[in-house]
Structures are given as structure tokens and as C-alpha cells.
N, C-alpha and C positions, 0 to 999 in steps of 0.2 A: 757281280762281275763288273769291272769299270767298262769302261767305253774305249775302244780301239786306240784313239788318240792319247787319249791319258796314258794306256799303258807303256805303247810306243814309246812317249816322254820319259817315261818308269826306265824303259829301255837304255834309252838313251842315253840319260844321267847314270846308271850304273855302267856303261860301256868307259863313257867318260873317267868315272871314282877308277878305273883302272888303269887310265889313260892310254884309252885307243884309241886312236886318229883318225882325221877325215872320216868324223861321223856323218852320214847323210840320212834325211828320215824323208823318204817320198811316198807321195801320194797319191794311192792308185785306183782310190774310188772312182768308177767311172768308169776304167779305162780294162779293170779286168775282174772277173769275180772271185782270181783264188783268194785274195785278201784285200783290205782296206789300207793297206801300209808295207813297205820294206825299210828296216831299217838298216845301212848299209856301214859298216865301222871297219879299220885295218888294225893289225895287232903287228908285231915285227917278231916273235917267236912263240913256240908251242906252248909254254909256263905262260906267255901274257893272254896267250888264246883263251887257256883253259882259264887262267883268272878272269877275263872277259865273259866269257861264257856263263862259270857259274855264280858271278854278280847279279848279271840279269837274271839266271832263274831266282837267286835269291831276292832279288828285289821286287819283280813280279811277284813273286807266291805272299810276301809280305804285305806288298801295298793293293795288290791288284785281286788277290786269293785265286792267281791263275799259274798251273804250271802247263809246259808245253807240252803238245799232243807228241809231238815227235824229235827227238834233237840228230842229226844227220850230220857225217862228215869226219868223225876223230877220226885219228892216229896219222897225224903229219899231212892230209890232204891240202892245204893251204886254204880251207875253207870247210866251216862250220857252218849250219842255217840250223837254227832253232824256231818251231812253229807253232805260233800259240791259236791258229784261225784266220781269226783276223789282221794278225799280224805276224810276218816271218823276218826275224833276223839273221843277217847274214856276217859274220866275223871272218875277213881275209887275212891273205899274209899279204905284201903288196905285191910281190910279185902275181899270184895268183888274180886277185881283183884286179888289177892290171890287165889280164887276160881274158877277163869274163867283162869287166866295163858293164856290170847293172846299172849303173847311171843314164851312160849311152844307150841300151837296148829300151828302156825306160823311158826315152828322152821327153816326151810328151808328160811325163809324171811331175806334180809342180812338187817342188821343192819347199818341205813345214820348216820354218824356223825353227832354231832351235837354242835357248839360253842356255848354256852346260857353262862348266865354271874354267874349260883350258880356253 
């Protein structure tokens, strides 16, 4: 199984290959014990959601040999969170992340860089 951070990346490049926006990847070590990571991404419709979505299961399950314990949120909620343990990602619309601001509630969670290719 890779390491929390690796996957995250995994995550995060495949959010990107579908180009979702304002990827954030913070880090919550430390600071809470349900995971070591949020990965935070916007999608602007339901078709990009769900391409979003199952990139990263596909990309984990390939590089990482991990699929999610749980995937939460279809059918038009303005937000998806898939959760592999150590790490849960969350796919908004923007209005919705707009309203929820995991960044803000987080705010203490430092910010992983991240080289994605938009």
C-alpha cells in the first residue's frame, strides 16, 4: 500500500487529467486523527464530477493498489468525498465548496504543494 502522501499526489494528478480546479491538498497530520490528508478539487458539472471522481479511483487502484473504503454524495449533491483512510477527497461544484469553505474550517492545515500540469 503506498504512503498517504503519494497517494494524495496519485489524487491529485488524476483530478487535474480531468481538469478540476482549485486543487487544494492539505495537511492534517497533527491536527486531527480521521486522516492524514484532504484533498480539496471544484468540477463545474455532474459529467465532470463523475469523470473526476472515477479517474482518481482509477488511478489509485492502478498506482497505489488502493480503492476507497467508501464513496459518499452522488446524484447532483454538489459534492462527492471519497475515502480511502488516510486520505479523503472531496469533489465540489463551486457553488457548494463555496458554502462549506474546507480550506477555511482547516485553516491551520498547511498547504502540500502541488506540481499538476494546468
Amino acid at each position: 500500500m503506498a504512503e498517504s502522501l503519494d497517494m494524495a499526489k496519485v489524487a491529485a494528478a488524476a483530478a487535474d487529467a480531468k481538469k478540476a480546479q482549485d486543487i487544494v491538498l492539505l495537511d492534517l497530520r497533527g491536527l486531527t486523527d480521521v486522516c492524514d490528508y484532504f484533498l480539496i478539487c471544484t468540477t463545474q458539472n455532474n459529467p465532470q464530477m463523475d469523470a473526476v471522481v472515477e479517474e482518481i479511483k482509477k488511478r489509485v487502484l492502478e498506482e497505489c493498489g488502493t480503492k476507497p473504503i467508501s464513496t459518499e454524495g452522488r446524484g447532483g449533491s454538489g459534492w462527492l468525498l471519497m475515502d480511502y483512510g488516510s486520505l479523503v477527497c472531496h469533489v465540489f461544484k463551486p457553488e457548494t465548496r463555496d458554502f462549506y469553505r474546507l480550506e477555511n474550517l482547516w485553516g491551520d492545515a498547511p498547504r502540500v504543494p502541488l506540481e499538476l500540469e494546468q
